[in-house]
MARTI-712972 format. One record per atom (N, C-alpha, C, O): z, y, x; chain. Coordinates in Angstrom, 1 decimal. Last residue first. Example, Ala and Ser with C-alpha at 12.3 -4.5 7.8 and 13.67 -1.06 7.14 Angstrom:
BEGIN
+--------+--------+--------+--------+
|      z |      y |      x | cadena |
+--------+--------+--------+--------+
|    7.1 |   -2.2 |   12.8 |      A |
|    7.1 |   -1.1 |   13.7 |      A |
|    7.9 |    0.0 |   12.9 |      A |
|    8.0 |    1.1 |   13.4 |      A |
|    7.8 |   -5.7 |   13.2 |      A |
|    7.8 |   -4.5 |   12.3 |      A |
|    7.8 |   -3.3 |   13.2 |      A |
|    8.5 |   -3.3 |   14.2 |      A |
+--------+--------+--------+--------+
This chain:
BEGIN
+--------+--------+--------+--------+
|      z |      y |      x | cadena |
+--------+--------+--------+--------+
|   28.6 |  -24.9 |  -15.6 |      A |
|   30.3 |  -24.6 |  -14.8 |      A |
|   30.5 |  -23.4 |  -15.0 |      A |
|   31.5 |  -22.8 |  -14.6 |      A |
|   26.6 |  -25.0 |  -16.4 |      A |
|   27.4 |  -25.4 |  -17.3 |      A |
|   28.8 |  -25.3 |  -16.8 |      A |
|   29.9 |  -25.5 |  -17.4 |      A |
|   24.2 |  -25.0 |  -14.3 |      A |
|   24.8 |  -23.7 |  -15.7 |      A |
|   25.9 |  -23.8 |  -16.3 |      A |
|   26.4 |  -22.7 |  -16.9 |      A |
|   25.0 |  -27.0 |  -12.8 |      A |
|   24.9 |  -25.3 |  -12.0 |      A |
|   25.5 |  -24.3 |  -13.2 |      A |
|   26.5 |  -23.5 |  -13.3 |      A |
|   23.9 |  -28.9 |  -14.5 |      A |
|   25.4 |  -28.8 |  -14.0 |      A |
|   25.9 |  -27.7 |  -13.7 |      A |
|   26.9 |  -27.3 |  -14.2 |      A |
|   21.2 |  -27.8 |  -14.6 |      A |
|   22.1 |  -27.6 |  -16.0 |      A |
|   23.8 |  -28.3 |  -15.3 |      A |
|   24.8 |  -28.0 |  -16.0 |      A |
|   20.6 |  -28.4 |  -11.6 |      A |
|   20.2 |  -26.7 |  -12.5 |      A |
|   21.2 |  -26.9 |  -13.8 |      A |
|   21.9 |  -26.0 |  -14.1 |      A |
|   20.8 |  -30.9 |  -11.9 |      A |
|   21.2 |  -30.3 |  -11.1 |      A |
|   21.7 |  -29.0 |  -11.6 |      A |
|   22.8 |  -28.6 |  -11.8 |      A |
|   18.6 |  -31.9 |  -13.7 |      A |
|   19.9 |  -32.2 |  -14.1 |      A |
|   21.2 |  -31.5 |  -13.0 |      A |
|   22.3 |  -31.5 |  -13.4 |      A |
|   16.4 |  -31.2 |  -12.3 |      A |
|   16.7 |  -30.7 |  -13.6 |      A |
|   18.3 |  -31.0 |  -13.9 |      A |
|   18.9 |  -30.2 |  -14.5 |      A |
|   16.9 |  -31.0 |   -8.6 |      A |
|   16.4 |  -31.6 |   -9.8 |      A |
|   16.8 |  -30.8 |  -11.0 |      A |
|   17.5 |  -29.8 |  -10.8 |      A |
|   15.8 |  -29.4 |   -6.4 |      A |
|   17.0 |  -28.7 |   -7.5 |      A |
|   16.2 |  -29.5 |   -8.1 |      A |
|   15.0 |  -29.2 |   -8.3 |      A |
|   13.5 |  -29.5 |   -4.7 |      A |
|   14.4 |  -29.8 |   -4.4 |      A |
|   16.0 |  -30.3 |   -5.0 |      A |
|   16.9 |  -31.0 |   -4.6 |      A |
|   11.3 |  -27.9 |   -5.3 |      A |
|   11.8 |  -29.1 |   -5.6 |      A |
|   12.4 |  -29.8 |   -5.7 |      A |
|   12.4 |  -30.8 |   -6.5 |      A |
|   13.3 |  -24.5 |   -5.4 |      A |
|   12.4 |  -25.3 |   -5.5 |      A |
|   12.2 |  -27.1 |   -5.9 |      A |
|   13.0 |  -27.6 |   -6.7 |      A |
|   13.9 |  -22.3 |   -8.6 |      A |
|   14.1 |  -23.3 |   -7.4 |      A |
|   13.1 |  -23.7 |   -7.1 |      A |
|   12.1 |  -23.6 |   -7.7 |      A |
|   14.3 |  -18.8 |   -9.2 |      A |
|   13.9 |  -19.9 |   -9.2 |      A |
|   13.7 |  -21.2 |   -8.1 |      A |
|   13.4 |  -21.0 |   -6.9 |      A |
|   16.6 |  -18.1 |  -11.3 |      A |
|   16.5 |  -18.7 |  -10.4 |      A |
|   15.3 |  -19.0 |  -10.4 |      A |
|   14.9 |  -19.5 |  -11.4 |      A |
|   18.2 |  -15.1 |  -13.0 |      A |
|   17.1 |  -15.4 |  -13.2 |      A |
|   16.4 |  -16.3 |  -11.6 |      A |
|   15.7 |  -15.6 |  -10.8 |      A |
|   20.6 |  -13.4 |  -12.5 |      A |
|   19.7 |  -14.2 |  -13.9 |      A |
|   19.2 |  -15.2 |  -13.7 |      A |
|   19.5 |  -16.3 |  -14.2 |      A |
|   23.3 |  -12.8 |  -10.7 |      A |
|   21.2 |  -13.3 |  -10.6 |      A |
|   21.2 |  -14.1 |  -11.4 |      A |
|   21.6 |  -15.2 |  -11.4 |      A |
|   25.8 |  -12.8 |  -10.3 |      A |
|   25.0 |  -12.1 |  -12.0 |      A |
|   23.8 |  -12.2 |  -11.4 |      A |
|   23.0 |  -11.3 |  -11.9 |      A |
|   27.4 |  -14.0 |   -8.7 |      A |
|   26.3 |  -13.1 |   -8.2 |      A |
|   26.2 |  -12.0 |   -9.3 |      A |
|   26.5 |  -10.8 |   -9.2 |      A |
|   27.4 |  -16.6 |   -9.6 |      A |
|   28.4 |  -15.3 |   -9.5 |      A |
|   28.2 |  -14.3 |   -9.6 |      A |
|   28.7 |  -13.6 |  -10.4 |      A |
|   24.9 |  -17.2 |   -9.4 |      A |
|   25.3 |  -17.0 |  -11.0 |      A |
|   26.5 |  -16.1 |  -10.6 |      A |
|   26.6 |  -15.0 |  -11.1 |      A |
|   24.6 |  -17.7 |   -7.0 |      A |
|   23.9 |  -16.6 |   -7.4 |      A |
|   24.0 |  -16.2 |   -8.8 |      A |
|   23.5 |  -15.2 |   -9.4 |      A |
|   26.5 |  -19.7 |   -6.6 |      A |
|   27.1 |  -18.8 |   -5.4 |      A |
|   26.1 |  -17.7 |   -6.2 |      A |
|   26.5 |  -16.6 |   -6.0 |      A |
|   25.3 |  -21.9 |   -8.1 |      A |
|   26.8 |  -21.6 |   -8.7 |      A |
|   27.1 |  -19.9 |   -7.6 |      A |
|   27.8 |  -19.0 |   -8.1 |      A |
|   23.0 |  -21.7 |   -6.4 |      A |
|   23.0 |  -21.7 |   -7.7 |      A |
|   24.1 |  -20.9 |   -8.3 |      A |
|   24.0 |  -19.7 |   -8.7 |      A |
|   23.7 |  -22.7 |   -4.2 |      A |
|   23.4 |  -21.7 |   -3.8 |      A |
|   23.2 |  -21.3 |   -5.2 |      A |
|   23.4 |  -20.1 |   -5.2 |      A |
|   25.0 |  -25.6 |   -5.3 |      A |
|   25.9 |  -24.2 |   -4.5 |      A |
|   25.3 |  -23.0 |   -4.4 |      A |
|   26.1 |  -22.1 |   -4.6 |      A |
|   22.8 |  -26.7 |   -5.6 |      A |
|   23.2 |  -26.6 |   -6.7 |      A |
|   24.7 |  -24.8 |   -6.4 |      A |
|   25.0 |  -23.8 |   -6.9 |      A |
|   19.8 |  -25.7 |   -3.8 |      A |
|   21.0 |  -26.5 |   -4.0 |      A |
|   22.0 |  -26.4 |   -5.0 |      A |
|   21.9 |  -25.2 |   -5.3 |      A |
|   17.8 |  -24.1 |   -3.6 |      A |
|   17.3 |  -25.8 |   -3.2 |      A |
|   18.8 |  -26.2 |   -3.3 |      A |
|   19.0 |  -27.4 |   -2.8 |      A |
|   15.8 |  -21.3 |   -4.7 |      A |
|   17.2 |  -21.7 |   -4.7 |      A |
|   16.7 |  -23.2 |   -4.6 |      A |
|   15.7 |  -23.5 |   -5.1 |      A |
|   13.7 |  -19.9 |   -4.3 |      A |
|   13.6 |  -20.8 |   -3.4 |      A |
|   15.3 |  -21.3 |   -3.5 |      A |
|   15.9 |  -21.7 |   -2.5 |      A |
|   14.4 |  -16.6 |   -4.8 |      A |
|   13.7 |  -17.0 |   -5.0 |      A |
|   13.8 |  -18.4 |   -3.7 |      A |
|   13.8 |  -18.2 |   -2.4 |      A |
|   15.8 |  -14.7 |   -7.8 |      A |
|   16.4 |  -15.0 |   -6.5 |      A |
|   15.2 |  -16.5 |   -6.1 |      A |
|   15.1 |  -17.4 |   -7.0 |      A |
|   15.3 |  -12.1 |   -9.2 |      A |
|   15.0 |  -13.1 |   -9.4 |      A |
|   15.4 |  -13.7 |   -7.9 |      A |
|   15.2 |  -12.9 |   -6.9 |      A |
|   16.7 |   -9.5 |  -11.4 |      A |
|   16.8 |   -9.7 |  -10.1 |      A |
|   16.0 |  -11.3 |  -10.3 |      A |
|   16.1 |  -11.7 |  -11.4 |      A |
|   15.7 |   -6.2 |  -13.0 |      A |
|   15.8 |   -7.9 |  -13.7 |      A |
|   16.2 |   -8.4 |  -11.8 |      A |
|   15.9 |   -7.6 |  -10.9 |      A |
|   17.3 |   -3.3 |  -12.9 |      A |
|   16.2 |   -4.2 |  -12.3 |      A |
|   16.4 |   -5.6 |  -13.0 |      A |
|   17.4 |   -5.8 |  -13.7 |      A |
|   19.0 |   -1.1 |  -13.2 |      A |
|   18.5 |   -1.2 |  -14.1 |      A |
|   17.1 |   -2.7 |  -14.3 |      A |
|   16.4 |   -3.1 |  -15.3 |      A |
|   19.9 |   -0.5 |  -10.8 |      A |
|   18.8 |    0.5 |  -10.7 |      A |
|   18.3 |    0.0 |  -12.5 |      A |
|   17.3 |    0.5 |  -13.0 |      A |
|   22.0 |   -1.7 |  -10.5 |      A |
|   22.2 |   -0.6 |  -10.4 |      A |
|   20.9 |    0.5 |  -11.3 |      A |
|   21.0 |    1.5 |  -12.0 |      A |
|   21.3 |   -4.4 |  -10.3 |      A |
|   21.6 |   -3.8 |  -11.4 |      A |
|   21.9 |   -2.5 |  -11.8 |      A |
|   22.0 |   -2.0 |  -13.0 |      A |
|   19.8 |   -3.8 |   -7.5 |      A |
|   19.2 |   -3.8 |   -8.5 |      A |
|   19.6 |   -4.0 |  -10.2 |      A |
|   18.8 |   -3.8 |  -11.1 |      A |
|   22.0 |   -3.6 |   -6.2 |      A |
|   21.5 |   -2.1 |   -6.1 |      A |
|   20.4 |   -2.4 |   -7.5 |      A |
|   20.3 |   -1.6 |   -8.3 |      A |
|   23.8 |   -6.1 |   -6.4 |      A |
|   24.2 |   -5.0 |   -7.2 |      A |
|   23.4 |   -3.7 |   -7.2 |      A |
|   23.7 |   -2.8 |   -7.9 |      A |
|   21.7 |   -7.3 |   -5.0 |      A |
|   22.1 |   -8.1 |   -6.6 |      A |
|   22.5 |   -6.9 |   -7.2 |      A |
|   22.0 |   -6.5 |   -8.3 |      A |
|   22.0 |   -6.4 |   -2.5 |      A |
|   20.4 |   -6.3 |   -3.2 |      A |
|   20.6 |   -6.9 |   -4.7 |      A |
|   19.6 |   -7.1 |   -5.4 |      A |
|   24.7 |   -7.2 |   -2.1 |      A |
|   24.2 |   -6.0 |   -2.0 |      A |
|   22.5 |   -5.7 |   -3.2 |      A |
|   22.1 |   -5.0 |   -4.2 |      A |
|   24.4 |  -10.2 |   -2.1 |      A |
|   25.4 |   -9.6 |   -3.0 |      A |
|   24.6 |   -8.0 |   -3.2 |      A |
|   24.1 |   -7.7 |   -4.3 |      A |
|   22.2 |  -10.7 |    0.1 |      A |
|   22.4 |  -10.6 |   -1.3 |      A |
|   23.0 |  -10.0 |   -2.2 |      A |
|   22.5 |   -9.3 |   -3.1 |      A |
|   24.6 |   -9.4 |    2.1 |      A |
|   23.1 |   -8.6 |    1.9 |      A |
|   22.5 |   -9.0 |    0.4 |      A |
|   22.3 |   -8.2 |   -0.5 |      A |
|   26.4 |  -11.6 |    2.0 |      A |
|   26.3 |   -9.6 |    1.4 |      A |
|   25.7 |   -9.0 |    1.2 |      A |
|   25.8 |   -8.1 |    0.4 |      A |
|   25.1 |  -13.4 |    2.7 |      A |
|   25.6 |  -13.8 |    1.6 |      A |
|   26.2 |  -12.1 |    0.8 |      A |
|   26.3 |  -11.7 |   -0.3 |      A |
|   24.1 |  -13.0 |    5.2 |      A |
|   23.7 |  -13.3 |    4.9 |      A |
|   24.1 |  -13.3 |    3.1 |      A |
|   23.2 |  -13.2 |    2.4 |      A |
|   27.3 |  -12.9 |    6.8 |      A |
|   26.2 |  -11.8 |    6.5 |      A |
|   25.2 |  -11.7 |    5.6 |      A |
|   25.1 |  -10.6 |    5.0 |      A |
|   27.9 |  -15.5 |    6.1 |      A |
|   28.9 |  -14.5 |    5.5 |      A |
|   27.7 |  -13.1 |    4.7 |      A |
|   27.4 |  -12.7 |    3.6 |      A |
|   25.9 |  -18.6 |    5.2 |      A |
|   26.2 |  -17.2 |    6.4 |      A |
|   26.4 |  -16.5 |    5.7 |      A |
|   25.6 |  -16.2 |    4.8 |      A |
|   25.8 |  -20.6 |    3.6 |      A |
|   26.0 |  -21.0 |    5.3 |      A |
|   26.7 |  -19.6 |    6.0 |      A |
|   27.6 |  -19.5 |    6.9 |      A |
|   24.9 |  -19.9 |    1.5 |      A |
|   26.0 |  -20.4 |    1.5 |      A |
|   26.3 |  -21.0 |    2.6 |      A |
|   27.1 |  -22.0 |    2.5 |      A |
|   22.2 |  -18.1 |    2.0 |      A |
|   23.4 |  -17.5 |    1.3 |      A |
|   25.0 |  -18.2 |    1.3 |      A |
|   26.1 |  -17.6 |    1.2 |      A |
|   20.2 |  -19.4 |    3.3 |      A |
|   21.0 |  -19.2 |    4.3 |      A |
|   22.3 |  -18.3 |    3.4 |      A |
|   23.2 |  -17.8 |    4.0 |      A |
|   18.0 |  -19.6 |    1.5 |      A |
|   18.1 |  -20.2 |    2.3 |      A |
|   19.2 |  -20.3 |    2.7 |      A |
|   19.6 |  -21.4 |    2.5 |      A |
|   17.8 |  -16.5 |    0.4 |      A |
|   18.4 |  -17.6 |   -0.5 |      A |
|   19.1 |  -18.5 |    0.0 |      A |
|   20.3 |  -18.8 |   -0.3 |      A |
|   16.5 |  -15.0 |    2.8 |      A |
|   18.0 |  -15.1 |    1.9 |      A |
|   18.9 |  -15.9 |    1.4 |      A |
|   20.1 |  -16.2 |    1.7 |      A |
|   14.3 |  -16.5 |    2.5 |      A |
|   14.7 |  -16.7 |    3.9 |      A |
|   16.4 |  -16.1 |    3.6 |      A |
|   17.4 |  -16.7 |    4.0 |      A |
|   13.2 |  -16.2 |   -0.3 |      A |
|   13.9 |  -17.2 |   -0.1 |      A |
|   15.0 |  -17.4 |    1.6 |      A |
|   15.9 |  -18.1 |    1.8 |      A |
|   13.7 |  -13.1 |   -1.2 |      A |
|   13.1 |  -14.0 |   -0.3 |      A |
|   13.7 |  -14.8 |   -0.3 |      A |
|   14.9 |  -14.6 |   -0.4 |      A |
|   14.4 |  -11.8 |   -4.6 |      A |
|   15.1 |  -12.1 |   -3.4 |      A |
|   14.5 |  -13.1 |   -2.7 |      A |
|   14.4 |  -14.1 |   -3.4 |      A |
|   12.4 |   -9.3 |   -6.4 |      A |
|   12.2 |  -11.2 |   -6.0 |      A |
|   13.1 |  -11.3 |   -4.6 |      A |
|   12.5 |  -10.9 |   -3.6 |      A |
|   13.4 |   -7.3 |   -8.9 |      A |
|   13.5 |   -7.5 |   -7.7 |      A |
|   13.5 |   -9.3 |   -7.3 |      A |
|   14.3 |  -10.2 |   -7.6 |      A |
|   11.4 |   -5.6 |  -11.6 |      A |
|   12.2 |   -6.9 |  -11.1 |      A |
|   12.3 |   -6.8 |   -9.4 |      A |
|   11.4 |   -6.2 |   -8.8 |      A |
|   10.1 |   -3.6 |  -12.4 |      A |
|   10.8 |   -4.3 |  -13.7 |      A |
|   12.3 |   -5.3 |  -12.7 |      A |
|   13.4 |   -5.6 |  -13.1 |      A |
|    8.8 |   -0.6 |  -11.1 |      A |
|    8.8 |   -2.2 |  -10.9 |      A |
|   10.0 |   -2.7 |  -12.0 |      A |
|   10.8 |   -1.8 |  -12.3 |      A |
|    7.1 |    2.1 |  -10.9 |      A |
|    7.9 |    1.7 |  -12.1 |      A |
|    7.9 |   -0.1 |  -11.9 |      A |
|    7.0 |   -0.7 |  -12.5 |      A |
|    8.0 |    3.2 |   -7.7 |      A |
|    7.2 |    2.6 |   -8.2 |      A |
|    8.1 |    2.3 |   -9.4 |      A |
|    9.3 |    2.2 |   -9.3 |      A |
|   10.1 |    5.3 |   -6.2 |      A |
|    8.6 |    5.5 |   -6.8 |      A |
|    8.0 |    5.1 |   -7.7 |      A |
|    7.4 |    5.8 |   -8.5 |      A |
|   12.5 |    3.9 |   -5.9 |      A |
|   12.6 |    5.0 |   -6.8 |      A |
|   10.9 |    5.5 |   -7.2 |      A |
|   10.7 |    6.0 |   -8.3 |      A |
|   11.3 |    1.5 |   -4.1 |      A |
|   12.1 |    1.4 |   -5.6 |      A |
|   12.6 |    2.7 |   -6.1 |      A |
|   13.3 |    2.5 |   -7.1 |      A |
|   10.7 |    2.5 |   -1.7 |      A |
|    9.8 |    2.4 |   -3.2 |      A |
|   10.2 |    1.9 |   -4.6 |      A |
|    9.6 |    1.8 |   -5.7 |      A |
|   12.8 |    3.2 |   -0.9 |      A |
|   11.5 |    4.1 |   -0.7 |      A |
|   10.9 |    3.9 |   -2.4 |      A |
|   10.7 |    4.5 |   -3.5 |      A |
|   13.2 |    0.6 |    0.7 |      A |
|   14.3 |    1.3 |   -0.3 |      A |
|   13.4 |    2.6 |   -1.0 |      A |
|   14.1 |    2.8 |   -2.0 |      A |
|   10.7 |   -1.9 |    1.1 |      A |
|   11.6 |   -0.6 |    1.4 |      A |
|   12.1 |    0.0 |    0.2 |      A |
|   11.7 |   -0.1 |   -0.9 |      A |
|    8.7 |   -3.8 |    2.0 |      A |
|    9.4 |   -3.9 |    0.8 |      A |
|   10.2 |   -2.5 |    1.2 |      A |
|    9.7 |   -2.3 |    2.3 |      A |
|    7.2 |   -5.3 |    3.8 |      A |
|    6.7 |   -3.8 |    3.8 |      A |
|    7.7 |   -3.4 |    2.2 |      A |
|    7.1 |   -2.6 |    1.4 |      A |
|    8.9 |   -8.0 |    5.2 |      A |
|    7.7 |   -7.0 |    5.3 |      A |
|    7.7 |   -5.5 |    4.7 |      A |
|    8.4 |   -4.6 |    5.2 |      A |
|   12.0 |   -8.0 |    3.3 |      A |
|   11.7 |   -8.4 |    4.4 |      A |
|   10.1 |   -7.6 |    3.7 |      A |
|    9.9 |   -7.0 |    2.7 |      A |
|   13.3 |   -7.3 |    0.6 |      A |
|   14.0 |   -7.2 |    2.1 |      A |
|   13.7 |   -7.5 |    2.9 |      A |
|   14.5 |   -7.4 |    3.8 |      A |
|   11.5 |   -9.2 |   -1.6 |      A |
|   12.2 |   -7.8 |   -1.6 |      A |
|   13.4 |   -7.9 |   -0.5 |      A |
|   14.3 |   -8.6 |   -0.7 |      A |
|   10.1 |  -11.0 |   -2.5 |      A |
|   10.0 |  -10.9 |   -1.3 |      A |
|   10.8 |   -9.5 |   -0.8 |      A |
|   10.6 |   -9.0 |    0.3 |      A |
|    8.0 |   -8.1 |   -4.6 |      A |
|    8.0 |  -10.2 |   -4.5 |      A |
|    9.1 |   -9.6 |   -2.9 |      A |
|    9.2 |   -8.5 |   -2.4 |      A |
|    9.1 |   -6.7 |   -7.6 |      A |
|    8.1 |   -6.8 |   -5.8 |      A |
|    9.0 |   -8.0 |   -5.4 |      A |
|   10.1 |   -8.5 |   -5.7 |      A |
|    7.0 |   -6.7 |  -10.7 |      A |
|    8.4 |   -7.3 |   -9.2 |      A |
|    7.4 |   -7.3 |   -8.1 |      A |
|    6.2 |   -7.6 |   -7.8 |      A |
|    6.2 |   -5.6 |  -14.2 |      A |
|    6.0 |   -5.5 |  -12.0 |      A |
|    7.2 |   -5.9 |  -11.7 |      A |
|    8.2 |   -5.6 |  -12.2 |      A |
|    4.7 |   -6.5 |  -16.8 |      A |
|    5.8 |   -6.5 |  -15.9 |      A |
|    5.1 |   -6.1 |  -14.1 |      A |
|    4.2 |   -6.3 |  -13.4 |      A |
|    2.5 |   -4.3 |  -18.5 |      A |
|    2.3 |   -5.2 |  -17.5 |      A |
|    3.5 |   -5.3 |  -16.9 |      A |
|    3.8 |   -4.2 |  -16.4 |      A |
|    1.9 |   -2.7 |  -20.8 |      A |
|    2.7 |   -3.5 |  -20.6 |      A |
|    2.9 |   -4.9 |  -19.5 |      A |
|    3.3 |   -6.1 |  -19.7 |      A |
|    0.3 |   -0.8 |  -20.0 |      A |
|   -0.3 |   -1.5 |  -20.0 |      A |
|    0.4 |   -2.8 |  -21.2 |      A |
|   -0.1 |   -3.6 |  -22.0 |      A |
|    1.9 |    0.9 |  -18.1 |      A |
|    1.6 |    1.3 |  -19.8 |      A |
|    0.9 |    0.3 |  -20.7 |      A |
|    0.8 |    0.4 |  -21.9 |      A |
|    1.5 |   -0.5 |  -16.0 |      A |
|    3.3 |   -0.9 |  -16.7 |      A |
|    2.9 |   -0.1 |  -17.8 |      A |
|    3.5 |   -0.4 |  -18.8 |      A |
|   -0.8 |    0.1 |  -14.8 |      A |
|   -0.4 |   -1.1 |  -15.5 |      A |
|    0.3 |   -1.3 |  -16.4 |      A |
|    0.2 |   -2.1 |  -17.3 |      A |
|   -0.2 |    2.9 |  -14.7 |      A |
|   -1.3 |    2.6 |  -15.7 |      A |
|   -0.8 |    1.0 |  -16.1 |      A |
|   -0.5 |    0.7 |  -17.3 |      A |
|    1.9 |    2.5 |  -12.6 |      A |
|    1.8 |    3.3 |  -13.7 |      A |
|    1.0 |    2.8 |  -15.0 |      A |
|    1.4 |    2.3 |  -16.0 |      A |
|    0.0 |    1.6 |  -10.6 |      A |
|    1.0 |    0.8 |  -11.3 |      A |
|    1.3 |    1.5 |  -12.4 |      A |
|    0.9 |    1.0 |  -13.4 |      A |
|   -1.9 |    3.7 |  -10.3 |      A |
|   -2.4 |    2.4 |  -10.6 |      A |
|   -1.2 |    1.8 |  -11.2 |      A |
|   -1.4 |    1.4 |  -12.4 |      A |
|    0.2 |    5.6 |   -8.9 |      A |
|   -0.5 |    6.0 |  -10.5 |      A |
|   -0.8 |    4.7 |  -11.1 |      A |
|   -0.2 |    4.4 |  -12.2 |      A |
|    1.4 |    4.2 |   -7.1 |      A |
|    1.9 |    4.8 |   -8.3 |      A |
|    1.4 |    4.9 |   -9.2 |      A |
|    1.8 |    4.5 |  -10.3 |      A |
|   -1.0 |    3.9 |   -5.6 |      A |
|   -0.5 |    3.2 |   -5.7 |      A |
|    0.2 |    3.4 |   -7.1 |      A |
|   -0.2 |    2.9 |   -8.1 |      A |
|   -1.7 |    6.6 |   -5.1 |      A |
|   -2.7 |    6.2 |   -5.6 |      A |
|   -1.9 |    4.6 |   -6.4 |      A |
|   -2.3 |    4.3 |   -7.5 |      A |
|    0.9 |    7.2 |   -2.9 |      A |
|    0.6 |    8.1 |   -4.4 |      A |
|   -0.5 |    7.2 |   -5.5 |      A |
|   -0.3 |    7.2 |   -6.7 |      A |
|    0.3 |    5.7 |   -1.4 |      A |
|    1.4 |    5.3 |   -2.2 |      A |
|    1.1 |    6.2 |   -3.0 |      A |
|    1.1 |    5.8 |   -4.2 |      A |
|   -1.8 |    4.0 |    0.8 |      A |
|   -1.6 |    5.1 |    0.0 |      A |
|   -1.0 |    5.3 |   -1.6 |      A |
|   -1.6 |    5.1 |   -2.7 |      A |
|   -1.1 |    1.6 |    1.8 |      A |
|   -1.2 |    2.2 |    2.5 |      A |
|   -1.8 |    3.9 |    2.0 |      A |
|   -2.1 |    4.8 |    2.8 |      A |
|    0.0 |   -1.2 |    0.8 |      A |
|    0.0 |    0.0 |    0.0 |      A |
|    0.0 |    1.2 |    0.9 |      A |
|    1.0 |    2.0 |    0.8 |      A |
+--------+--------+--------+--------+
């Protein structure tokens, strides 16, 4: 998005559109604090390289925490992406992240234990 004013407008137009927007991948490459007051985005996608490592590492488990609370902050849907364990689940429901998505890893019967505690 190498010209962000043009960018704006275009999303703009979509989200009148009723087109949802999330920025995918939110804390890592070209994602910045910047553009979550510019762009009209609906949702924040937590990287899985987060996800990954939320119930191993302290740091790791704040920065989520953090990117959970700026985007209720901001009014954001949050989606936390590449959840593979039923902990990192129970640890993103704390959280208040709505909205998981796993990988193959997270059988179905797994995900409704997760919910049900």
């Amino acid at each position: 998005m190498a010209d962000a004013g043009r960018s704006v407008v275009v999303l703009s137009e979509l989200k009148a559109l009723g087109v949802c927007l999330d920025i995918d991948d939110f804390g890592t490459g070209y994602s910045s604090l910047s553009r979550l007051q510019g762009f009209p985005v609906d949702a924040l996608k937590i990287d899985r390289a987060f996800i990954s490592r939320i119930d191993t590492d302290p740091e790791t488990h704040e920065i989520v925490r953090i990117i959970v609370m700026l985007a209720h902050g901001l009014r954001l849907k949050v989606v936390a992406e590449g959840v593979e364990t039923p902990r990192q689940a129970d640890m993103l429901k704390r959280l208040a992240a709505k909205w998981l998505k796993a990988t193959c890893t997270l059988s179905p019967p797994q995900l409704k234990q997760s919910n049900n505690s």
